[in-house]
C-alpha positions in Angstrom: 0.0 0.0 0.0 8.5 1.1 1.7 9.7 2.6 4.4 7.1 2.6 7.8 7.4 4.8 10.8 6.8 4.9 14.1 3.5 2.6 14.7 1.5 3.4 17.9 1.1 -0.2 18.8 0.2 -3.8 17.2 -2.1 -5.8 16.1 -1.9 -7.7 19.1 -2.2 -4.3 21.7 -5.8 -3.5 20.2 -7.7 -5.9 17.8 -10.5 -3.4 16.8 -11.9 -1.5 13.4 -15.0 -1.0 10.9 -18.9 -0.7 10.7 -20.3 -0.8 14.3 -22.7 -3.7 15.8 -25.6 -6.0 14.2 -25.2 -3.5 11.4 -26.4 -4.9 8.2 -29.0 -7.4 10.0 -27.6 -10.8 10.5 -30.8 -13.1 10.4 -31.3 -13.8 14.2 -32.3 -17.2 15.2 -35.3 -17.6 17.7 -33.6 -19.9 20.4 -34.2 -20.1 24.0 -32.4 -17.3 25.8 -29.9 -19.5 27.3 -29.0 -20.8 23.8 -26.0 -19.2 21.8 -27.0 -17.3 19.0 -24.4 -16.7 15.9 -24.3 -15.0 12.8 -22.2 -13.6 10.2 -22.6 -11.0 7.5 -20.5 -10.5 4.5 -21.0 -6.9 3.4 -20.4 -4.4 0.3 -19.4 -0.9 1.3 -19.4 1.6 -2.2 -17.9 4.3 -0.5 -17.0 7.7 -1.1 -13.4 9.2 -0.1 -13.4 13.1 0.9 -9.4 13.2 2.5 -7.5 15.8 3.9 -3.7 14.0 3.8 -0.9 16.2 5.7 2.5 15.6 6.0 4.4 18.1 7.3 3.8 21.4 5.7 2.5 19.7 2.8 -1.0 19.3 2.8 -3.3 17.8 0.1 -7.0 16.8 -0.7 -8.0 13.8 -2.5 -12.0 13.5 -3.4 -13.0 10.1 -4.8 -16.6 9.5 -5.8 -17.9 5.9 -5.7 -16.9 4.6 -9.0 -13.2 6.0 -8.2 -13.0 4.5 -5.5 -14.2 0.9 -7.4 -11.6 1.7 -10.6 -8.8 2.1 -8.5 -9.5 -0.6 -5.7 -7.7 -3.3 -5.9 -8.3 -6.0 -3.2 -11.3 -5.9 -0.4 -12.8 -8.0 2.2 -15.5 -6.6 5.0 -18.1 -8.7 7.2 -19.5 -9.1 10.3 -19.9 -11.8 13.0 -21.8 -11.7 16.4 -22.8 -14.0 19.1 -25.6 -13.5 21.3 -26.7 -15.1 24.6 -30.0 -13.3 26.0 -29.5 -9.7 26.7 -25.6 -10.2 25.9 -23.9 -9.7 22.4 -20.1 -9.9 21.6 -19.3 -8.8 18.1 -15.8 -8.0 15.7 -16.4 -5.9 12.5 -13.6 -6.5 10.4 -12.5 -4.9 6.7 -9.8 -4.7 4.9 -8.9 -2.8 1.3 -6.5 -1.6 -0.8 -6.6 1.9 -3.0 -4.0 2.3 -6.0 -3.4 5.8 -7.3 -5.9 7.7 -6.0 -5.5 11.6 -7.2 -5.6 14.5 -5.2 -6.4 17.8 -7.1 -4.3 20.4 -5.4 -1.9 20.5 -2.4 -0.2 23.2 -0.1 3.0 23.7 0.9 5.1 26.5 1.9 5.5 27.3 -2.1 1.8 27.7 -2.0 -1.3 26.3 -3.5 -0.6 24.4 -6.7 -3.7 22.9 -8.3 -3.7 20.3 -11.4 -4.7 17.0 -12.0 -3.5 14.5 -10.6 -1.1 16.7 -8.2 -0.5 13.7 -5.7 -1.3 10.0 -6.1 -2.5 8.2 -3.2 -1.6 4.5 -2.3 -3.3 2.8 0.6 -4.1 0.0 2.0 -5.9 0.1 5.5 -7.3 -2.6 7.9 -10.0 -1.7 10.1 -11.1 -3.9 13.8 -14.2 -3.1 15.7 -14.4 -5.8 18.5 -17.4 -5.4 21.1 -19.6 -6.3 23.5 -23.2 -4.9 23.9 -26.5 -5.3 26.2 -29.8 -5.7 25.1 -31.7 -2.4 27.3 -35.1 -2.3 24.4 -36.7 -6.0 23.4 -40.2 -5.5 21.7 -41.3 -4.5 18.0 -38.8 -2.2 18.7 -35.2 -3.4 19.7 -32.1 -1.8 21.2 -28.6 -2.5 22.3 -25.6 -0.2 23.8 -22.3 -1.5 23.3 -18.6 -0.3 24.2 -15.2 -1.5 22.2 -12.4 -0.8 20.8 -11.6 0.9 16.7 -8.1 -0.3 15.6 -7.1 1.3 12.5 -3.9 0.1 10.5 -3.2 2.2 7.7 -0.6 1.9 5.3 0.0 5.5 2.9 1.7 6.3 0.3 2.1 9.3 -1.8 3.9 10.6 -5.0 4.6 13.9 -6.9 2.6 13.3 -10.4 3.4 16.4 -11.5 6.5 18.7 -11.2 8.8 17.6 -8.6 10.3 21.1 -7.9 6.6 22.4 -6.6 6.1 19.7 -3.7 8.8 18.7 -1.3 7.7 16.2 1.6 10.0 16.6 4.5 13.9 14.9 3.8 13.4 16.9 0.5 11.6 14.2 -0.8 8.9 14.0 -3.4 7.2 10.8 -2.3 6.0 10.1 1.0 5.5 6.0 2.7 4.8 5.4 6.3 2.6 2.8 7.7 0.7 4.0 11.4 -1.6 2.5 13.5 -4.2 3.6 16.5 -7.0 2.5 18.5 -10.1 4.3 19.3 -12.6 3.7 22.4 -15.7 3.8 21.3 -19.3 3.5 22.3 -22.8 3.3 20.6 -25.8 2.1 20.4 -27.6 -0.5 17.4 -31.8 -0.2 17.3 -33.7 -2.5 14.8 -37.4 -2.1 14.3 -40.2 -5.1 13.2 -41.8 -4.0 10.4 -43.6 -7.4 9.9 -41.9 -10.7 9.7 -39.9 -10.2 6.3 -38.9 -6.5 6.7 -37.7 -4.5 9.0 -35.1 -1.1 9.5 -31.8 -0.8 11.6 -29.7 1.6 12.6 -26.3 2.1 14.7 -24.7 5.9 15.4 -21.0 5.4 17.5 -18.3 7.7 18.0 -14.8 7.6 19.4 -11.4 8.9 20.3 -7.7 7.8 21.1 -4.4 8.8 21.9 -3.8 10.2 18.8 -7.0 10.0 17.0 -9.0 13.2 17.8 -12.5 11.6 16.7 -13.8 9.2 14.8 -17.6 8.2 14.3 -19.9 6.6 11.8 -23.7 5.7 11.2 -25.7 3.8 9.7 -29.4 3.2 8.2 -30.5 0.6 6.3 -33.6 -1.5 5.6 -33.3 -5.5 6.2 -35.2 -8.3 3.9 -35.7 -11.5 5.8 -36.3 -14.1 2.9 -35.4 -16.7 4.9 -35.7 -17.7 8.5 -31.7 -17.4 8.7 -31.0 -15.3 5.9 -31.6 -11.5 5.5 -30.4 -8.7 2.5 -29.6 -5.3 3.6 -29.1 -2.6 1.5 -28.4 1.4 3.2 -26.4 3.7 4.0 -23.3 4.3 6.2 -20.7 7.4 7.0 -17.7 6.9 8.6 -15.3 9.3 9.5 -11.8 9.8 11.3 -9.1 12.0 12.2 -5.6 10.9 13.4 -2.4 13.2 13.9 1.2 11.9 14.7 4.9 12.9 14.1 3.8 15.5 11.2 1.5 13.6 9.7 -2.4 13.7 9.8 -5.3 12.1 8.5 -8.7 13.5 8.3 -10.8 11.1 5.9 -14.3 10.8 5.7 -15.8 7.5 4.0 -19.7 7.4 2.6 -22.0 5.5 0.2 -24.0 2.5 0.0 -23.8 -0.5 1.7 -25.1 -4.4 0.4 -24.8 -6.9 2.9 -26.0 -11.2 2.9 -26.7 -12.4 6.7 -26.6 -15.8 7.7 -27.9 -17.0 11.4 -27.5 -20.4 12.7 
């Protein structure tokens, strides 16, 4: 996604990350309360990438619609898996992707604001962990759960001059840029899911964070859940997810948004 600096911790220190919990509606199995419940949703996420990248005095922005962001991706995995046992859930949201030349369209430095196409290509590939554990506090037509965890964020950057060399210097008079960082975030949020009638319902989760480094980071979701199956539900809405992260003269402000597809299976 080389030279990599200074990582806050590993993967081991914080295994956290990406959507939120029981987002995308797993198909929930009615059991006996005492009875494990499991499920696991493979998910989509067409998102759109609105990125402020800064490393030392050199700042640029890189806006990627949708299909950008699907022309220049080149590997992807995201899903979802939960367990429930009566009021208790434990849950790990898990993605992973990698973006190839993405273009920024102007950048700042001290020589200024130079604007072109294609000013600064962006390379990364970033991994996102969301363990956590949540408690049922609604159970009727409407349903509700709070839930605390951690948001671990590996992120892997690169970025090259496409343009003149002379007009953007990254610090060590450089004119590309390759670090790899890492943080966690402590997060809390809540998930609600309402009964429409047996085959449809709507869900919802809002969270928000912060770290060490990381100054805040949040996301929600909406989306609308097909149960065509006793175990098996389609879910098709929306999500944002945003962070902001700032170490050793570099920062990342990014804000993620689009569509998301998702295929639960209960058992």
């Amino acid at each position: 996604m080389h030279i990599y600096k200074n990582r806050e911790c590993g993967f081991s220190r914080a295994l956290s990350g990406v959507l939120g919990v029981c987002v995308l509606g797993a198909a929930q199995v009615s059991t006996a309360a005492e009875t494990w419940e499991y499920s696991i949703t493979p998910y989509f996420f067409a998102a759109a990438i609105d990125a402020t990248v800064g490393v030392g005095n050199v700042e640029t922005d890189v806006d990627l619609d949708a299909s950008d962001v699907l022309e220049n991706t080149e590997s992807g995995f995201m899903a979802m898996m939960s367990a429930r046992n009566g009021d208790w859930v434990v849950a790990l949201d898990a993605s992973y992707f990698q973006l190839k030349d993405g273009e920024s369209s102007s950048v700042t430095g001290p020589f200024g604001r130079t604007a072109a196409d294609g000013t600064v290509e962006l390379t990364n590939r970033q991994w996102v962990y969301q363990p956590m554990v949540g408690q049922r506090v609604l159970d009727d037509t409407l349903k509700m759960d709070i839930y605390g965890g951690l948001r671990y964020t590996r992120l892997r950057a690169n970025l090259d001059v496409a343009i003149d060399a002379s007009l953007v210097r990254f610090p060590g008079d450089s004119s590309s840029f390759k670090s790899e960082k890492d943080w966690t975030d402590y997060v809390m949020g809540a998930h609600l899911d309402y009964a429409i009638n047996q085959q449809w319902s709507l869900t919802g989760l809002v969270d928000w964070g912060m770290g060490r480094y990381s100054d805040l980071s949040y996301q929600f979701l909406a989306a609308v859940q097909w149960h065509f199956q006793p175990q098996m539900a389609a879910s098709l809405g929306y999500r944002v997810l945003h962070q902001e992260y700032e170490e050793d003269r570099f920062s990342w402000d990014v804000t993620y948004s689009g569509l998301v597809l998702g295929l639960g299976f209960g058992f």
